[in-house]
N, C-alpha and C positions, 0 to 999 in steps of 0.2 A: 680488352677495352674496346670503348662503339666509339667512331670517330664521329663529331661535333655535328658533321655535314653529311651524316646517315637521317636518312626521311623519318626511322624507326628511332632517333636519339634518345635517352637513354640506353632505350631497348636494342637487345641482338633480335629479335623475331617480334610478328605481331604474336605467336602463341605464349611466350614470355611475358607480352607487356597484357594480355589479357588477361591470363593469371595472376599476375600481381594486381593489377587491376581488381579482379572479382575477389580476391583473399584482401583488401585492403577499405573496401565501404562501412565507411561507419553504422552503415543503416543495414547491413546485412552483413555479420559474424558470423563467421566457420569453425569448430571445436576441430584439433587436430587428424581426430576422427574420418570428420565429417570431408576435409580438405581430400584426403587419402580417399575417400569413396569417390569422389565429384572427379579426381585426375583418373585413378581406375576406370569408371565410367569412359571416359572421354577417349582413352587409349582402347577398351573393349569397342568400342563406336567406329574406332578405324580413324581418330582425327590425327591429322601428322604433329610433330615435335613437340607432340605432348610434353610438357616437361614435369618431370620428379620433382619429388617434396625436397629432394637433395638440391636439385635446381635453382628450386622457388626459394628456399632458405637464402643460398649463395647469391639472390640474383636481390633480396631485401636486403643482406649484408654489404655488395656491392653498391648499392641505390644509396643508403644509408649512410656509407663512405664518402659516398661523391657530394652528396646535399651537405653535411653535418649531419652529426648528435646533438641535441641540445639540453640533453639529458642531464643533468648536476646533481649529487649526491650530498643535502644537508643533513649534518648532525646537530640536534638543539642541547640548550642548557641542561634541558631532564635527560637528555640523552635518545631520546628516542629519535632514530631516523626515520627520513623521506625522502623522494624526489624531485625535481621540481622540473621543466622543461623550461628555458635560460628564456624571460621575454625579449632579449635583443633579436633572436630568430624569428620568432612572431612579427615583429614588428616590421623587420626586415623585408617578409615575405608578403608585407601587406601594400611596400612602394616597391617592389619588385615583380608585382604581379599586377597586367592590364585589366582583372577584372575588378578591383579594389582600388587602385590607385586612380583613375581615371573619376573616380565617384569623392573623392574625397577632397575639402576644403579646409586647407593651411593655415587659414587666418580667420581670429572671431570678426562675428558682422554685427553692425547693428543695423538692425531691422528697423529703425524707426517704428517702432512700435508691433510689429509682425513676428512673430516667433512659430518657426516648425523646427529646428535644430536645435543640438546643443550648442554648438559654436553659437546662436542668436542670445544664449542665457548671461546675467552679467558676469557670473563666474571668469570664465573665458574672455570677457571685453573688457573687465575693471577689475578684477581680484587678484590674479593671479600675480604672483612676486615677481620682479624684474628677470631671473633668473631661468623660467619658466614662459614667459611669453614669447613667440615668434621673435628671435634675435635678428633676421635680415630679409633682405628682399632683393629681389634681382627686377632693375633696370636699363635695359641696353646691352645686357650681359653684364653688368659689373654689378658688385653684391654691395650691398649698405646694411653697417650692423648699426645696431640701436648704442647710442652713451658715444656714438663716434662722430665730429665734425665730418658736413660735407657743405660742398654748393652747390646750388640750386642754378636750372640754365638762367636765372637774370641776374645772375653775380650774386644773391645773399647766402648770407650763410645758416645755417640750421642743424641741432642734433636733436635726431628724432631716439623718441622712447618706449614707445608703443609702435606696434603695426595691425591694422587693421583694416575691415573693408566694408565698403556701404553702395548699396546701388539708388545713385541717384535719375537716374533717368524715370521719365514720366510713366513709363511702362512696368513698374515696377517688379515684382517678381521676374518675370523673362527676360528684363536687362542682368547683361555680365554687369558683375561687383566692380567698383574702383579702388583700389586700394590707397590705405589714407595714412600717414607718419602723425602721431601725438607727438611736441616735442617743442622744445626752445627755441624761441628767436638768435640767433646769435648777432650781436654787430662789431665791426672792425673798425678801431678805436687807435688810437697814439698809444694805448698802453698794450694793447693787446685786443684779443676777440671776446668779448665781450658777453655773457648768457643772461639772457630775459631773462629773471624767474618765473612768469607767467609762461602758460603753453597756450600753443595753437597750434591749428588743422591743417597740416599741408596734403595735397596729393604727390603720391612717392613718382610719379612721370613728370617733374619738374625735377628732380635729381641728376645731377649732370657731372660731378669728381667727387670721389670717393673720398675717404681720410688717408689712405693712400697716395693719391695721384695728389692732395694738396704735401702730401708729407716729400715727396719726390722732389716738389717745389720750396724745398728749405725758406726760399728767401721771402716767399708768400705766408708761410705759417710762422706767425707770432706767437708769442706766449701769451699764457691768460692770468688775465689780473689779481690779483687776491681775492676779489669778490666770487670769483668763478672757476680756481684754482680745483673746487672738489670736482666739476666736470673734467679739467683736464688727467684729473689723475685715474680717469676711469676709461681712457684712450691708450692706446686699441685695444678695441671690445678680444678676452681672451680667448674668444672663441676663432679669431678671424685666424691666427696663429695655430689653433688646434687643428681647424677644419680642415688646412692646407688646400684654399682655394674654394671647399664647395659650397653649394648651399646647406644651411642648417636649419632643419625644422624640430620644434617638440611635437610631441606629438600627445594628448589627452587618450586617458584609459578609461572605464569602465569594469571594476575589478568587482566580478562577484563571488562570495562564497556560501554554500551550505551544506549542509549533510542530510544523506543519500545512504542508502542501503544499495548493498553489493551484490544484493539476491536478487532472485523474482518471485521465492516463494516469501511467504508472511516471514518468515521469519527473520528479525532485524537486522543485520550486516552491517555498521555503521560506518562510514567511511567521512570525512572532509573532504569535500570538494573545491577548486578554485578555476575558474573561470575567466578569458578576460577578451575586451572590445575594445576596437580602433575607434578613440568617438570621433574621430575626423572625418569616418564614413557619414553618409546620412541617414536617416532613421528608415529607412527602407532598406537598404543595405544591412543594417545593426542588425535587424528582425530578421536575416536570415542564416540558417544555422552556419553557413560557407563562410560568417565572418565573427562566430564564435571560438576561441584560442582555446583549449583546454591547457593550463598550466602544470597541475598537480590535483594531490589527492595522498589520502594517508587513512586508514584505523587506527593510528597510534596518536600520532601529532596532535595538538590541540589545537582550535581557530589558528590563538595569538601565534603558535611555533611557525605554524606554515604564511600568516601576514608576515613576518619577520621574513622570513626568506622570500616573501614576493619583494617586500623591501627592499633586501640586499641585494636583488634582483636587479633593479630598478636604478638604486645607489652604482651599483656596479656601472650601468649604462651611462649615468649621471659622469662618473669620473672618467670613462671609458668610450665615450659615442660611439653608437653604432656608426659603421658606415657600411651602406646601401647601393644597391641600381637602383636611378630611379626610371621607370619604362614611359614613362610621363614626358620627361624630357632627355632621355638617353642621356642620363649623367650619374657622377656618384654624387652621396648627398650624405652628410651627417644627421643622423636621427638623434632626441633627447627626451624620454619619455617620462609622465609624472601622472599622479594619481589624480581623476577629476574625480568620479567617484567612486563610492563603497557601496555596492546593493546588496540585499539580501533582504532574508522575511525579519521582522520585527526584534526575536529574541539575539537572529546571529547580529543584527547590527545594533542591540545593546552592549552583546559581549564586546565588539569592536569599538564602542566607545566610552567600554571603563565603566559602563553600568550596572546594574543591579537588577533590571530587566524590568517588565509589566509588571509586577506583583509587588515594587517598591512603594514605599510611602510616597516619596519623590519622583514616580514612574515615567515620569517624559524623558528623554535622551536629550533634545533639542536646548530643553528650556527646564527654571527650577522651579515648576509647577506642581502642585499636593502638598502632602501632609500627612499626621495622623488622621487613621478612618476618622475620629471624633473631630479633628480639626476640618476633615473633606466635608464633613457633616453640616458645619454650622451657617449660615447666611453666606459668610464673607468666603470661606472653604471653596463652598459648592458655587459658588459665582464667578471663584478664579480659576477653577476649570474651564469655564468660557469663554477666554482669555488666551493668549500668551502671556507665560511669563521673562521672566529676566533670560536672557539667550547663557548656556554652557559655552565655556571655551577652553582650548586643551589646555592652556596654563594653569588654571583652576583645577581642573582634574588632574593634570600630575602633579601638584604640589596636595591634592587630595591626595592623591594614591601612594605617594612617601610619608604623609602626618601618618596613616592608616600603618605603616609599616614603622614607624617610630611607636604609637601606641603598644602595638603587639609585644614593645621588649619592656613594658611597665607593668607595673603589679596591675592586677583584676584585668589585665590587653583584654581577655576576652569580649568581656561586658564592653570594653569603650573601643574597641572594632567594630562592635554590633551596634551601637548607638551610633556612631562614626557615617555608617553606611548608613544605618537608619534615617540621620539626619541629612545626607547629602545624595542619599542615590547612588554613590557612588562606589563601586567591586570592581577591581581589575581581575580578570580570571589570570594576566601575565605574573603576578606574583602573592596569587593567592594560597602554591604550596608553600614560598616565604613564610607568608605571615600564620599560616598554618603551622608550621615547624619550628616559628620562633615563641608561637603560642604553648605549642607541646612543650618542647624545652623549659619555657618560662615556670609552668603546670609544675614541673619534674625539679628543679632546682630549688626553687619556694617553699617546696614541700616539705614540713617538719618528719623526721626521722628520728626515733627516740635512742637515745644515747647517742647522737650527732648534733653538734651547735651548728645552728641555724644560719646559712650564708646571707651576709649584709648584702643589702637590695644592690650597695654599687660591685660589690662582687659579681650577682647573678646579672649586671648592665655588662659586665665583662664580659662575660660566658658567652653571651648573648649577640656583643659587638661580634667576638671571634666568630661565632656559628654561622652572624649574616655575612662575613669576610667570607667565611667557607663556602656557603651556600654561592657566593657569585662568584668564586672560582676565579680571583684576580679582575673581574668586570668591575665596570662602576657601573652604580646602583639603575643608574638612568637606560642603562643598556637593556635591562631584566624588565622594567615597563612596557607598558602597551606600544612596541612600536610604532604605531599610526600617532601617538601625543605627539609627537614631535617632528613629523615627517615633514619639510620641504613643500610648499604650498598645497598643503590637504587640513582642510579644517575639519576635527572628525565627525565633531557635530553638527556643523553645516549641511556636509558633505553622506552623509547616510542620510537620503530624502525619503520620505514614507512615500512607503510602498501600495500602488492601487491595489494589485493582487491580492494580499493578505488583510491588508487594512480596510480592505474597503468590499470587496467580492467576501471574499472570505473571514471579515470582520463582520462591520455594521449591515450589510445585506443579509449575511449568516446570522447572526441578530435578531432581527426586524422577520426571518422569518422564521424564525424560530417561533418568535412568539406569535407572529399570525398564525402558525399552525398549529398550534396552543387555541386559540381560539374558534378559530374552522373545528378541530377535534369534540372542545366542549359545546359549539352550537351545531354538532353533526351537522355542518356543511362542507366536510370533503367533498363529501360526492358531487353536488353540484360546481365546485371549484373544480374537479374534474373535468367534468360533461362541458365547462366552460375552458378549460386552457384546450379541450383538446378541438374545439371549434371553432379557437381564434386564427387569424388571419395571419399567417406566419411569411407571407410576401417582404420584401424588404426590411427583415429583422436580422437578416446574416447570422442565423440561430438555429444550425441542425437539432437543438439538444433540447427543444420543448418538445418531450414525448409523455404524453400526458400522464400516461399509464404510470410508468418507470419514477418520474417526480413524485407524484405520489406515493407507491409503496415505497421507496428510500427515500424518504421525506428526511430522513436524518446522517442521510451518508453522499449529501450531494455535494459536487466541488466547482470550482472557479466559475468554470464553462458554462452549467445550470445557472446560475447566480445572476451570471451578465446575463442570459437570455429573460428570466425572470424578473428583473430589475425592470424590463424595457415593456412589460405588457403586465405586470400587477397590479395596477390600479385599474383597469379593464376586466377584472375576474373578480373582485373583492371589494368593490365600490356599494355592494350594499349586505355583506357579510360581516365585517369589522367596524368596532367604532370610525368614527370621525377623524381623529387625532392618528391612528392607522391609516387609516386611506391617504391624509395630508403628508404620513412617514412616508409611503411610497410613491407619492406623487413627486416627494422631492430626491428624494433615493434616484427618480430618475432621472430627474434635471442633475443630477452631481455627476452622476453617469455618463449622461451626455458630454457634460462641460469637463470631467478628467480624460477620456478618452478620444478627446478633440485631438489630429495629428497636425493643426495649422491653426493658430493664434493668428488672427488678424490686425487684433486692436488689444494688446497687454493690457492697458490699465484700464480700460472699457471689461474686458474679458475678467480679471481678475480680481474690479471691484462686484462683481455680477458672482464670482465664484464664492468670493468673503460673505453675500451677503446669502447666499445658498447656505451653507455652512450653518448661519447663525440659525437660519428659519431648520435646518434640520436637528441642528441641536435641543434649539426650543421643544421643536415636536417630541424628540427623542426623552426631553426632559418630562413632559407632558403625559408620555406613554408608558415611560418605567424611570422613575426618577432614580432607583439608586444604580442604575447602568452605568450614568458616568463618572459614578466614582470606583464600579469596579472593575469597567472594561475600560482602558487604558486609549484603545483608538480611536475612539470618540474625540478626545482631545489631541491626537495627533493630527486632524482631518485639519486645524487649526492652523498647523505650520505649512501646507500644501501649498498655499499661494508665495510664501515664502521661497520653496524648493522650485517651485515652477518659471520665478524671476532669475532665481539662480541658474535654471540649467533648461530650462523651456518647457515645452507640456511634457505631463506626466507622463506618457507612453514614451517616452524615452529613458526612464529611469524604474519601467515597471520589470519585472522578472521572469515574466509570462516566455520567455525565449530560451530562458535559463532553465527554467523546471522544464522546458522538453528539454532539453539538450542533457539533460542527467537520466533519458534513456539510453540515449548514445553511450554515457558513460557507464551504465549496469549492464549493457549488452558487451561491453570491453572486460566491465570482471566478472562476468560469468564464466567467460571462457577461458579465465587466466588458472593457472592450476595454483592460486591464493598463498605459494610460497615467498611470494617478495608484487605484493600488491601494488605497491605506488611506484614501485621501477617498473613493472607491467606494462601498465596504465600508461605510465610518461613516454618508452619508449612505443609504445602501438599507437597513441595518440601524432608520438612526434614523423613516424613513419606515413598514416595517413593523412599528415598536412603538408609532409613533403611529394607525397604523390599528388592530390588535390592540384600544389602549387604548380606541378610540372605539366599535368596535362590541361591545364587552362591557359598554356602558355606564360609560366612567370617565368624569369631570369636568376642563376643563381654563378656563384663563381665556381668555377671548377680547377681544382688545384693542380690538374694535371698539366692543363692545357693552358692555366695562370689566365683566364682569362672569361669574362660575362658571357655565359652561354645560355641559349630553350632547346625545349623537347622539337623535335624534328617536325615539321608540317603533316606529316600523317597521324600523327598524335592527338594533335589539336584537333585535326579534321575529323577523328571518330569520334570524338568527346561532343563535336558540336553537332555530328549526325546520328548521335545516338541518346534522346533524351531521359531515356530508359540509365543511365550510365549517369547521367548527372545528376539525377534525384539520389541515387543512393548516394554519391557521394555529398548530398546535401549541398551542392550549387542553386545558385536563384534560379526561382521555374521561369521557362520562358513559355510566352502566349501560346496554347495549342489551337491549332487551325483545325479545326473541326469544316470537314465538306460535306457536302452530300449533293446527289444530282438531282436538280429543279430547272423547269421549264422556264425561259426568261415570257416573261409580259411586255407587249405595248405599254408605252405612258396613261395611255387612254383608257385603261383596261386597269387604273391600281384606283385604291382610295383616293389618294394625294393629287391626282386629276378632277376630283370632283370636290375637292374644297376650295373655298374661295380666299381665304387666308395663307399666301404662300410666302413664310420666312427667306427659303431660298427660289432660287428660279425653276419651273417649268419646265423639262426637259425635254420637247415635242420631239417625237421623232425615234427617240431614245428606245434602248429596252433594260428592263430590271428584273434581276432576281428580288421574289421577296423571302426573305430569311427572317428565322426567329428570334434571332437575339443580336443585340450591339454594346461597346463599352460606352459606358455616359464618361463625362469630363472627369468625376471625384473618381472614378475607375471601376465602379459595379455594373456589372454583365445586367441590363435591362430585358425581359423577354414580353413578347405582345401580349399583351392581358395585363404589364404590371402597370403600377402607379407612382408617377413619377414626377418629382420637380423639374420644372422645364422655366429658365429664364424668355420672357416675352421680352425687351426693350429693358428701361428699369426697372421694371418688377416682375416678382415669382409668382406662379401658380402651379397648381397639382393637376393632374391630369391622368389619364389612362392609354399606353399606347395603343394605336389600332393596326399602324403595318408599320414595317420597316422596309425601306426598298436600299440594292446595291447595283450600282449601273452593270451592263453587261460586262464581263472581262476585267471584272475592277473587282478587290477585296476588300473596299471600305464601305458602311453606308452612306448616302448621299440625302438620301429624305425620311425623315422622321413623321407619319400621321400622329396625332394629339388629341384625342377627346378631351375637354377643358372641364372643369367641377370649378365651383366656387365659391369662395369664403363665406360664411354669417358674419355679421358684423360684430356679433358676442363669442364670448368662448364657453365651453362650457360650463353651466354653474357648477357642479359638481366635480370635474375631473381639469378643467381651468386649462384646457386645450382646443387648438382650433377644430369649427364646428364646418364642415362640407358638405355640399350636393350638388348632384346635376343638375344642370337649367332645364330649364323646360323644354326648350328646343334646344338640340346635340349643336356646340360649339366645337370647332375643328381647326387646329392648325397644323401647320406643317412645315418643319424647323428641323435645322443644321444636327446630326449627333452633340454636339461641344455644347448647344443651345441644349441639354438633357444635364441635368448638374448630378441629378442618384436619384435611387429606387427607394420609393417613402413606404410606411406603414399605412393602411388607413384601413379602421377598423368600423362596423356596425353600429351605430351607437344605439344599441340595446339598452343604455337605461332611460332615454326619451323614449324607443318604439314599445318599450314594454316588454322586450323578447322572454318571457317563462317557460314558454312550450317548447317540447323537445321533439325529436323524431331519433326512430332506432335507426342505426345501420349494421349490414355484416364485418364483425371482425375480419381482418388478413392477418393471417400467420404465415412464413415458410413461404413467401407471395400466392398463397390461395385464398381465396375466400374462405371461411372457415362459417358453422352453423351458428356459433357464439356473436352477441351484439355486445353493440356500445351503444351510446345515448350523444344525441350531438344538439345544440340549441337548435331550435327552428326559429329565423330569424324573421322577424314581420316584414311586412313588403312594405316600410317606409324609405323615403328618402332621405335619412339622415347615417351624414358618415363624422366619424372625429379622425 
C-alpha cells in the first residue's frame, strides 16, 4: 500500500504510474501484443523499474480496488445479459473533480430572454416536478429546503418552492447570478400561519431561520389552519432527514444512445451503445470528450433492455442518494439525478418513444401529424404537414401500447395490430416479442384440425391470458412497456428534440443536394461548379473540408462535415446554374444554418420568431422544388417542432450529437482490442478503469476505504499531467491555448502602421516597443490572422474590415493594437443572392482598435455575378506537396471592386 502523503499517490514509482498511464488513453489502445513489445523495448533500452505485464495487471487491480467498480451485471426479461457501469459513480466523479465542478451551475436561470445553456431552457425553470428541481440552498451556512417554513431577516414568514437564479445587474452577462425562492407568502394569524395561495419572488439572502431553528422555538411555531393544512403536512422536506445535514443537488442528464459497429473493417459488428452528460456543465465543457460518461453497450440487448437498466440506474440513485466530495466547497453533498434528455439520430429516438419510425403513416414522434399517402395527398393532407399537429404524450402511448396488446389475444389480432399502428404511429419495440407470440399462439389455437372440435373463442381468451401471465414471469404488465412512458419527470416526447446532425446536415442539406447534383449532371455543369468551389474564398468559413476535387467525385458518399461547409458558400457557385426556386432553397438552407448553430441566444422571442419564419419560407421553397418530398421524407416536418425544443432546453448545439458520433471511435478502438468473448463486460470495465484514472490525475477526490477518509493523487501527478499536454489530449482533456513563439525583432511605435493612422481607438504608445505577430483571438474566440476579414465593433455600430498589423508590447503576451483597413456597406443587398453588398472606399480608411473591439473572422467573397467573372486561368496541380505537371482551372476574377 502508497501512503496518502506520497508525492507519487496512488502510485509506488513514476515508471508504474507512466505505464498505467500510456496503457490506459482512450485515444491510443494497446492489443496485449503490442503492451508486451513497448515494455520489452523499454527494458532492451536500459530504462530502470520497468515494470512486467505481471506488474501492470496487479497495479490496475490494485487502482481499481481502491476507486471502485461500477461495473453491474443486468439480466433482462428475454434474458439476454449486459453490463452497465452504475451512473452514481459518474456523477460522483463529476463534483468530485476541480476540473468539472468548478464549471457547473446548480440552478436553472432565467435569462430574461438570453439563452446559451441548457439550465436557460424552460424545461429546467418551469417543468420539472417538485421532486426533481433543486430541493435547497445554503444561506449563511444553513440549508433551506423547498415545501418547508422559514423567516425571512424582517420577521415574515415564507415557504419557498422553486429555487432558481437571474442576474439582474446592469452588466448583464458578466454579473454573478442572484439566486431567487418561487414561493408563498406565509402570515401569522390568531389561528395559525397562515399560506397565500398566490406566489411571489423573494431573494434566498433575505433568509435568516430555518424550519428547524423555528421548530427548536416550540412556542413560536403555530399550527396551520385548515386552509393551509396541505402545506403543513409536506414539512420537513424528507430530504432534510435523508441528507443528514448536507447539501442536496439534482443533477440533469443528457442520455444518448445508438448503434455502432465493433469493427473497423466494413464488415457490421452491431453493438448498442449508451452514453451520458452532466447538463449542469456548460456547453463548452459538454462538447468535450473529458465530459462524456460511457455507460454500457451490448450486441445482444435491445435499445429498450438497456434504457430499462439506465432506469434502474437512475431509480436506484433516486431511492439511494448518492453521496459525494464536493471540491467546490470541501464538503459532502447528496446528489439526485433525472433524465433531461434523450438524444440520438432520428430512427433510435422513435424506437424510444413507442414509434413506428419515418416510414409510418403518422410519422412525427412529437405530434399526430399524417396519414394515408392518399389522405398526405389531398389539399388539407399536404397543408397539415406545414403545421404542427396535436402534441404525443406518454399517457396516450401507453394506454396505446396495452389496447395493441389486448387486440393481439382477438380473433384476426393480426390485421387489427396492423391497423392499430397504422392508425396511431404507434409500436413499442419493449413488447413487440408479446404481441408477436400472442399473435403466433392466437394463429395455432383458432386453427381448425380435422377430427378435433374447434375451441370456443373464450377458451382460446384463456390460453392466451395464461401465455401473457407466462410471458411476464410474475411482472405487471406495465413493467414489460417502454420504460421511458412512465419515467419520473421525462416527457418522452418532449424530450427527444430533433436532431441538427441528421435531420438537418444529413437530412434536408443531403436533399437539396442531391438534387442540385441532379441537375449540374444533366446541364453538364459539374465542371464548372468545380473550377468554382475550388476558387472560393475559404477565409473565415471554419471549413477544412471544401476540397473541390474529393466533393465532386464522392458526390454521393459525403457526410456531416461536407454539408456544413457546403451549406455556407452554395448559393455563391450555383447562382446561375439552377433554377430560381434552387438558388432561394439554398439561400435559406443557409440562414437555418446560421440561426441553429447559434451557441448564444440573445433575444428568445426575437430569435425564434425570425427561426419559425425561416422554416416556413424553406418549406415553401422546398415545396416549390419537389412537392412530393414532404410527404416522403419525414424531416421536413420535423424542422417544425425546433423552435419548440430550442424554448425547451436552449440552442440547438446543445442537444446536437455531433460529440457522440466521435466518441463511438473511442468506443470501437476499446472493442477491437477485446478478445469479443464477453463484450459489454469489456467495454464497461476498460471504460470504468480509464475514468478512474482521468479522474485521479486531474486531481479529483475519491474515498479511500483504507484510510476511511477523502483523498487525491499526490502533487507530482497533477504536476506531469499539467506539464505534459501531449498526455492530455489522449486522454481526451480540454485543449488548453498553445503558445506558439518565435523570435522577432521588437519595433519603435514610429516604425508600425498604427503610428501613421489617424483614427486611434486606444492610446498611442510613444516611446513604446512592439513585436508585430501574425495572429490574435478576437472576442467570439476565432484566431484572426493579418490579411483576414473581419467584424470589428466602432462605437455602436459594426463594420467589415481587413486586418493590416497586429502589434504586442515588448515583454507582454497579449496584443495591445489592432490596424483595421475599413470597406463599406451598399446601401442595397444584393438582388440576386439578398446579402450584403461591400467595397473599399476610395481613399483606404484605417483604424485602430482594442483586440475585444475584433467580434470574428467574416467570409467575404468576389461578387462574380455583378463583375461578370467567366474567364478562367490554369494553375499547377500539388500532390505529395510538389508541384506536379497536371493543372486545374481556377476562375479569374475581374479587377472590380465589388465584394458580398
Amino acid at each position: 500500500d502508497v501512503s496518502s502523503n506520497e508525492p507519487l499517490y496512488p502510485w509506488k514509482s513514476m515508471p508504474e504510474f507512466l505505464t498505467h498511464l500510456l496503457f490506459s488513453s482512450p485515444r491510443l489502445r494497446f492489443s496485449q501484443a503490442q503492451k508486451v513489445a513497448v515494455l520489452t523495448w523499454a527494458k532492451e533500452l536500459g530504462a530502470p523499474e520497468v515494470p512486467s505485464m505481471y506488474a501492470v495487471k496487479k497495479t490496475q487491480e490494485r487502482f481499481m480496488r481502491l476507486l471502485g467498480t461500477p461495473t453491474e451485471k443486468v439480466t433482462t426479461a428475454s434474458g439476454n445479459v449486459f453490463y452497465l457501469n452504475a451512473l452514481s459513480k459518474a456523477i460522483a466523479m463529476d463534483f468530485a473533480n476541480p476540473l468539472t465542478r468548478f464549471a457547473m451551475q446548480e440552478y436553472p436561470e432565467d435569462g430574461q430572454g438570453h439563452m446559451s445553456q441548457v439550465h436557460h431552457g424552460s424545461k429546467m425553470l418551469e417543468d420539472l416536478p417538485d421532486g426533481l428541481a433543486p430541493p435547497c440552498v445554503r444561506v449563511d451556512r444553513a440549508i433551506y429546503f423547498v415545501n418547508e417554513l422559514l423567516q425571512q431577516s424582517t420577521g415574515s414568514y415564507f415557504i419557498p418552492k422553486k429555487f432558481f437564479q437571474a442576474r439582474i445587474s446592469p452588466e448583464g452577462e458578466s454579473a454573478e447570478p442572484t439566486i431567487f425562492a418561487l414561493g408563498h407568502k406565509v402570515s401569522k394569524t390568531a389561528e395559525g400561519f397562515a399560506v397565500d395561495p398566490e406566489m411571489i419572488i423573494v431573494p434566498v439572502s433575505t433568509f435568516f431561520n430555518t424550519f428547524e431553528d423555528l421548530r427548536c422555538r416550540a412556542a413560536n411555531l403555530k399550527p396551520f389552519p385548515a386552509s393551509s393544512i396541505a402545506f403543513a403536512s409536506l414539512m420537513p422536506n424528507p430530504l432534510w432527514e435523508k441528507s443528514g445535514g448536507r447539501m442536496v443537488y439534482t443533477v440533469p442528464l443528457i442520455v444518448f444512445m445508438d448503434d455502432v459497429s465493433g469493427n473497423v473493417s466494413k464488415q457490421w459488428n452491431k453493438h448498442h451503445v449508451v452514453y451520458v452528460s452532466n447538463a449542469l456543465l456548460p456547453r463548452q465543457m459538454l462538447e468535450q470528450e473529458f465530459s462524456i460518461r460511457f455507460i454500457s453497450s451490448s450486441p445482444h440487448a435491445t435499445p429498450m433492455e438497456l434504457m430499462r437498466g439506465i432506469r434502474d440506474s437512475i431509480q436506484k440513485t433516486t431511492d439511494h442518494p448518492i453521496v459525494t466530495f464536493d471540491v467546490k466547497h470541501q464538503e459532502e453533498v447528496m446528489l439526485i439525478p433525472y433524465n433531461l434528455i434523450i438524444a440520438g439520430d432520428n430512427p433510435m429516438q422513435a424506437e424510444e418513444c413507442s414509434h413506428g419510425g419515418l416510414k409510418c403513416n403518422y410519422f412525427c414522434r412529437t405530434c399526430k401529424v399524417g396519414g394515408t399517402n392518399v389522405e398526405k395527398r389531398t389539399d388539407k393532407g399536404y397543408c397539415d404537414i406545414f403545421q404542427c399537429g396535436e402534441l404525443r404524450t406518454p399517457e396516450e402511448t401507453h394506454a396505446q401500447v396495452k389496447h395493441q396488446i389486448q387486440l393481439s389475444k382477438l380473433s384476426g389480432g393480426t390485421d387489427k395490430v396492423k391497423t392499430a399502428v397504422s392508425q396511431s404511429g404507434i409500436r413499442d419495440s419493449a413488447t413487440s416479442a408479446i404481441v408477436d407470440r400472442l399473435l403466433e399462439l392466437g394463429k395455432v389455437l383458432r386453427k381448425r384440425v380435422a377430427g378435433k372440435p374447434a375451441l370456443s373463442e373464450a377458451e382460446v381468451a384463456a390460453h392466451l391470458d395464461s401465455e401473457l401471465d407466462a410471458l411476464l414471469g410474475g411482472q405487471p404488465l406495465d413493467y414489460r412497456i417502454n420504460p421511458l412512458l412512465g419515467m419520473q419527470g421525462l416527457d418522452i416526447h418532449k424530450d427527444t428534440p430533433t436532431e441538427i446532425l441528421h435531420t438537418i446536415l444529413l437530412g434536408i442539406v443531403k436533399y437539396f443536394w442531391g438534387q442540385t447534383v441532379y441537375i449540374l449532371e444533366k446541364g453538364q455543369s459539374l465542371r464548372i461548379f468545380q473550377t468554382r468551389l475550388e476558387s472560393i474564398n475559404k477565409d473565415g468559413l471554419n471549413s477544412p473540408t471544401l476540397h473541390a476535387d474529393y466533393i465532386v467525385r464522392y458526390k454521393g458518399g459525403l457526410v456531416g462535415k461536407h454539408f456544413k461547409s457546403l451549406a455556407q458558400v452554395m448559393p455563391y457557385l450555383i447562382y446561375d446554374l439552377v433554377p430560381q426556386t434552387v438558388l432561394e432553397g439554398w439561400s435559406i438552407i443557409g440562414r437555418l444554418v446560421v440561426l441553429l448553430w447559434h451557441t448564444s441566444i440573445e433575444d428568445t422571442e426575437s430569435y425564434l420568431a425570425n427561426l419559425s419564419c425561416v422554416i416556413d419560407d424553406f418549406l415553401t421553397v422546398s415545396a416549390q422544388c419537389a412537392p412530393s418530398i414532404l410527404v416522403t421524407k419525414a424531416k421536413f416536418h420535423f424542422l417544425l417542432h425546433l423552435p419548440m425544443f430550442i424554448r425547451r432546453f436552449g440552442p440547438a448545439i446543445l442537444f446536437s450529437t455531433e460529440r457522440y458520433e466521435s466518441f463511438n471511435h473511442v468506443f470501437r478502438l476499446a472493442s477491437i482490442y477485446s478478445n469479443r468473448q464477453a463484450p459489454s463486460r469489456d467495454a464497461c470495465q476498460l471504460f470504468a478503469e480509464q475514468d478512474n484514472i482521468k479522474h485521479v490525475v486531474t486531481g479529483g477526490v475519491w474515498h479511500d476505504p483504507i484510510a476511511g477518509k477523502w483523498v487525491k493523487a499526490g502533487p507530482s501527478i497533477v504536476k506531469y499531467i499539467d506539464e505534459h499536454p501531449h498526455q492530455r489530449r489522449l486522454l481526451g482533456f480540454p485543449e488548453m491555448e498553445s503558445q506558439d513563439t518565435e523570435i522577432a525583432t521588437p519595433i519603435d511605435w514610429k516604425e508600425t502602421e498604427a503610428a501613421k493612422c489617424t483614427t486611434l481607438i486606444v492610446p498611442a504608445l510613444q516611446g513604446n516597443r512592439f513585436f508585430k505577430v501574425k495572429s490574435f483571438i478576437a472576442a467570439q474566440g476565432d484566431k484572426c490572422k493579418v490579411g483576414a476579414h473581419v467584424i470589428v465593433k466602432l462605437g455602436n455600430a459594426h463594420q467589415i474590415g481587413v486586418i493590416k498589423e497586429i502589434l504586442v508590447p515588448f515583454e507582454q503576451h497579449l496584443a495591445s493594437h489592432i490596424v483595421i483597413s475599413l470597406l463599406e456597406f451598399l446601401l442595397e443587398l444584393h438582388p440576386r443572392l439578398r446579402v450584403p453588398c461591400i467595397r473599399y472606399p476610395v481613399q483606404e480608411q484605417k483604424v485602430v482598435v482594442p483586440p475585444l473591439d475584433v467580434i470574428c473572422v467574416v467570409n467575404v467573397q468576389h461578387d462574380c455575378i455583378t463583375s461578370c467573372c467567366t474567364s478562367t486561368r490554369t494553375v499547377l496541380e500539388k500532390q505529395e506537396r510538389l508541384v506536379t505537371s497536371r493543372t486545374k482551372d481556377l476562375i479569374d476574377h475581374a479587377p472590380t471592386n465589388a465584394y458580398i
